[in-house]
N, C-alpha and C positions, 0 to 999 in steps of 0.2 A: 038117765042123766045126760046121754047124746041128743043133744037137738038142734036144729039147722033147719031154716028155709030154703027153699029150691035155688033161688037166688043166691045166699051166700054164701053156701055151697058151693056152686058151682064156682064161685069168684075166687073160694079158696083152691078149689080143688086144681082150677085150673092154673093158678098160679108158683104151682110143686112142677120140678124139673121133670120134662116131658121124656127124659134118657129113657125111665123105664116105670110099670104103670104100677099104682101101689093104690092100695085104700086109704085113702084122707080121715082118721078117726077125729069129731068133731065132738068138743065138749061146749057146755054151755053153764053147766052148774057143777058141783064139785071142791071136793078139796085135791084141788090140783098143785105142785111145785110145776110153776112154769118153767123154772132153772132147777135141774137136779144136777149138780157136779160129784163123778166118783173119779178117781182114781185105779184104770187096771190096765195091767200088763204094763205098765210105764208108760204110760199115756192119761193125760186128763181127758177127761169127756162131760159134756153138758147136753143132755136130755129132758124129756120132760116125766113126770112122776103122778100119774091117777093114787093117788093114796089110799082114794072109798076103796079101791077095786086092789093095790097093791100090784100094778102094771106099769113097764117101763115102756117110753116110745123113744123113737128117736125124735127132734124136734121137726124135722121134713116130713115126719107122718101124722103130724098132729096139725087141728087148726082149732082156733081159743074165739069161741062167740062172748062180747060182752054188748049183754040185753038192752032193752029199752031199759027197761027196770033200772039200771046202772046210774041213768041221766039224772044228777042232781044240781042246786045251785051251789058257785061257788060261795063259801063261809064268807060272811059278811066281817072279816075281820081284815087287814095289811098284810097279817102274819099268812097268808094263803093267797095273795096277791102273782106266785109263781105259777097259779093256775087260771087266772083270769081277773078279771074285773070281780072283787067281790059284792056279796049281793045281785051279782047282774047275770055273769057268765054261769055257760055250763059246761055242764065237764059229766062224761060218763071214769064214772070209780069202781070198781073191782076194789074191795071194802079188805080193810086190816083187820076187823073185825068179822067173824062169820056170817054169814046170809043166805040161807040156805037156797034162795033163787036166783046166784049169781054163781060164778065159780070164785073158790076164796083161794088165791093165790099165792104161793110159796116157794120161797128160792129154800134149797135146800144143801149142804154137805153134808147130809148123816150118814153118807159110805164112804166117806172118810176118816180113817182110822186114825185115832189118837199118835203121834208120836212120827207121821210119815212126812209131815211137813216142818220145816224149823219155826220152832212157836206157836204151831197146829193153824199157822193164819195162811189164806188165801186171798187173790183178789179177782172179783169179779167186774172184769168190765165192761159195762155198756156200750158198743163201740159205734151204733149207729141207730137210726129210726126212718123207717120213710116212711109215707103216708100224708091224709091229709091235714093232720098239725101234727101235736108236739105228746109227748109221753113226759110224765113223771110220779116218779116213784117215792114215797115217802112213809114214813110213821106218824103219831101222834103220842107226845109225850103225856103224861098223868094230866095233866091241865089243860089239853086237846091241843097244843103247838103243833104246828107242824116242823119236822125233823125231814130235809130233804135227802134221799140215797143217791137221787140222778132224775136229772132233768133236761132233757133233750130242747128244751127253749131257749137255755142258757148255754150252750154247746156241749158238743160233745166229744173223745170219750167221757164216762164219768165211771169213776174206781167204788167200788165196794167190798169193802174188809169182810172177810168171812173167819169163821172159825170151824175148823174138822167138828163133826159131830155137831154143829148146830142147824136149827129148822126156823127160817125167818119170815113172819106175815109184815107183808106191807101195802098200801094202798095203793094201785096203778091207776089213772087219772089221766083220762086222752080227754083233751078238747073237743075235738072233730067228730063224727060219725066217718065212717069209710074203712078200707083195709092199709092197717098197718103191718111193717114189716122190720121186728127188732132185732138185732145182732147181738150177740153176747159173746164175750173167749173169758178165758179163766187162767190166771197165772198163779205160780206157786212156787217155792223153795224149796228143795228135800232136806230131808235131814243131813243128807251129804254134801249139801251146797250146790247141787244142780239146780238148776231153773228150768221148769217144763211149761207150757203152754200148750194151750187145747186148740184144736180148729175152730175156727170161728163158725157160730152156731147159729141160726138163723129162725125167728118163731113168727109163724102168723097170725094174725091178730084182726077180726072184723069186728070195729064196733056199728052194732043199728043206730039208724036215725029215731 
């Protein structure tokens, strides 16, 4: 399930803070959480989660290929208009539904325990994108709408409501080919009325031409 070309590869690899040298693990298919948030020692933390494999990375050890294969046309409908010109534009998607020759992508809080946060709710925010366009993240309701989470076109941050113990598929959708570079922090309430916050997380992202 790891695969990379020499090229973008290197473009990820070399892209990871030079302080000190690590192996770049490069997925390309998979059921991956790109966002896993747990909770420990009194600290939030957001990583990333191999789930085939039941393996945690940090998010600076990981780099996320999305394939040719990804590249589709934007829906000919208004309602998907926050992705391009419909019918015309394209957009590579990392699918909310399974496929087994992409990686199928998942925010996750399921190590976080019931009862630790006030109202078991979290928020994840998107706080930033570079690259060569835009990111956005969405669902598709029973009648195929789209249901936007965050969309880096329309600015950003953008907040997403989690719940302790939930596992969420959504559609990630870049315009561009090239290497992106998304940001994430996670905020939260205790049940004691603290507010914690996680370092701000940093994932890499090359989509092919």
């Amino acid at each position: 399930m790891l695969l990379a070309t020499a090229a973008v590869t290197a473009g990820l690899v070399a892209s990871a803070a030079p302080a000190q040298a690590t192996t770049t693990v490069v997925f390309s298919t998979g059921h991956i959480d790109l966002v896993d948030i747990a909770y420990e020692a009194g600290a939030l933390e957001i990583g990333v989660h191999d789930e085939d494999n039941d393996v945690e990375y940090a998010a600076g050890d990981v780099a996320i290929i999305v394939k040719r294969q990804a590249k589709i046309t934007v829906p000919n409908d208004p309602a998907f208009g926050f992705l391009g010109t419909p019918g015309v534009s394209k957009v590579w998607v990392l699918p909310e539904i399974q496929n087994t020759d992409l990686i199928w992508p998942g925010i996750a809080a399921e190590e976080i325990e019931a009862g630790t946060f006030a109202g078991d709710q979290l928020t994840l925010n998107v706080q930033s994108v570079s690259g060569p366009g835009q990111l956005a993240i969405y669902t598709e309701n029973v009648v195929g709408q789209p249901v936007v989470l965050a969309d880096s076109g329309d600015g950003l941050p953008d907040a997403l409501t989690l719940t302790a113990g939930d596992h969420l598929h959504a559609n990630w959708a870049f315009d561009a080919a090239g290497i992106y570079r998304v940001t994430f922090r996670a905020t939260g309430t205790l049940a004691n009325g603290q507010q914690v916050t996680s370092d701000p997380t940093t994932l890499r992202i090359a989509v092919r031409a």
